[in-house]
C-alpha positions as CSV (number, residue, x, y, z in Angstrom):
1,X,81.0,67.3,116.8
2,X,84.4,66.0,115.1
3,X,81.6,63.2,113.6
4,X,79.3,65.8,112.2
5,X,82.2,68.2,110.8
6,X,84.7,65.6,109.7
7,X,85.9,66.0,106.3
8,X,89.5,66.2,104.3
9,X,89.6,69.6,105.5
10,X,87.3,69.8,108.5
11,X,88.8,69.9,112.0
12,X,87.4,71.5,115.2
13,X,89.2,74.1,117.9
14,X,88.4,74.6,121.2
15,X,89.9,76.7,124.4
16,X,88.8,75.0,127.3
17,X,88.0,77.8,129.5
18,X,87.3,75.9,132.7
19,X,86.6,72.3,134.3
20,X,84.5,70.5,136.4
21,X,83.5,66.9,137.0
22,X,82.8,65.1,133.1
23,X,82.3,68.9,132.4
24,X,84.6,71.0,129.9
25,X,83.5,74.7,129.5
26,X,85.2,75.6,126.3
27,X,84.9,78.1,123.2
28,X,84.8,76.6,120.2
29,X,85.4,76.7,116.1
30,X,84.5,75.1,113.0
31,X,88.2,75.3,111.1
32,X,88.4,74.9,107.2
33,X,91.8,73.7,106.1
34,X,90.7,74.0,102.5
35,X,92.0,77.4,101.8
36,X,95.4,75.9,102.5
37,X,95.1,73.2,99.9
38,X,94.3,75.0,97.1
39,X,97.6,75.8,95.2
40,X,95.9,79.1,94.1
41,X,95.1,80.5,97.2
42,X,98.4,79.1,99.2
43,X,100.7,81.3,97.0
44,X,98.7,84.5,98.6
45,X,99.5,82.7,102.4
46,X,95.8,82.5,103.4
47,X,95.3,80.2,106.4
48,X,92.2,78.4,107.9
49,X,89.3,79.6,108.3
50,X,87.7,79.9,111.7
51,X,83.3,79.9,112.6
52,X,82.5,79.7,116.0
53,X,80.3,77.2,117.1
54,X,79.2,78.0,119.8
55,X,75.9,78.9,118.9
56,X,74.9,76.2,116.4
57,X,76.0,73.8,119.2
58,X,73.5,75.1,121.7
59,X,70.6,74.8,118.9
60,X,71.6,71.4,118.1
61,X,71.2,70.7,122.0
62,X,74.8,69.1,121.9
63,X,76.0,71.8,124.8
64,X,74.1,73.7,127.8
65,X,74.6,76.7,128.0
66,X,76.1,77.8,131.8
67,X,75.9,81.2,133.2
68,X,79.6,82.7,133.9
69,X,80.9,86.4,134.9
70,X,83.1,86.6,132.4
71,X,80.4,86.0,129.1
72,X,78.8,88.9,127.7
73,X,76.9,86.7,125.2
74,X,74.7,85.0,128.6
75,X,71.5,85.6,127.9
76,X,71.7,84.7,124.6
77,X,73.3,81.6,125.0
78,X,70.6,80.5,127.8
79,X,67.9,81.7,125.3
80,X,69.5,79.3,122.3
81,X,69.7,76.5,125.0
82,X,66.1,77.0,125.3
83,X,65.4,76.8,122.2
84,X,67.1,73.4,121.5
85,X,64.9,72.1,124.5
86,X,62.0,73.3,123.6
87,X,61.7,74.0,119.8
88,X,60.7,77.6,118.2
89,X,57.5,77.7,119.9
């Protein structure tokens, strides 16, 4: 994903939230550093700015979705999952 979001101001977060074998469960964000650049904006203290990705990376089929007790969001996860498989049909 750090290929796809890379730019001056690009960088991505995660929080792993468990492990397994090869396998990193993890929540993750898209963070914009630009806000911090601009001289204008720096003088009023604004930090980065954080998207989750989460969803966008189950569309793009770049993650699977796993069911887990504490994730409210597991049907809807499962059901983007699905959709990266299988396309809008």
């Amino acid at each position: 994903m750090r290929k796809v979001l890379i730019g001056e101001y690009d960088r991505v977060a995660y929080i792993p939230s468990s492990s397994m074998q090869n396998t990193i469960r993890a929540y993750i964000w898209h963070v914009d550093l630009s806000f911090m650049a601009d001289p204008e904006l720096k003088k009023f203290g604004i930090g980065p700015a954080y998207s989750p990705l989460n969803e966008f990376a189950l569309t793009s089929d770049w993650c699977v979705a796993e069911r887990s007790s504490s994730n409210a969001y597991n049907d809807r996860y499962e059901a983007l999952s699905k959709i990266a498989i299988h396309g809008c049909k």
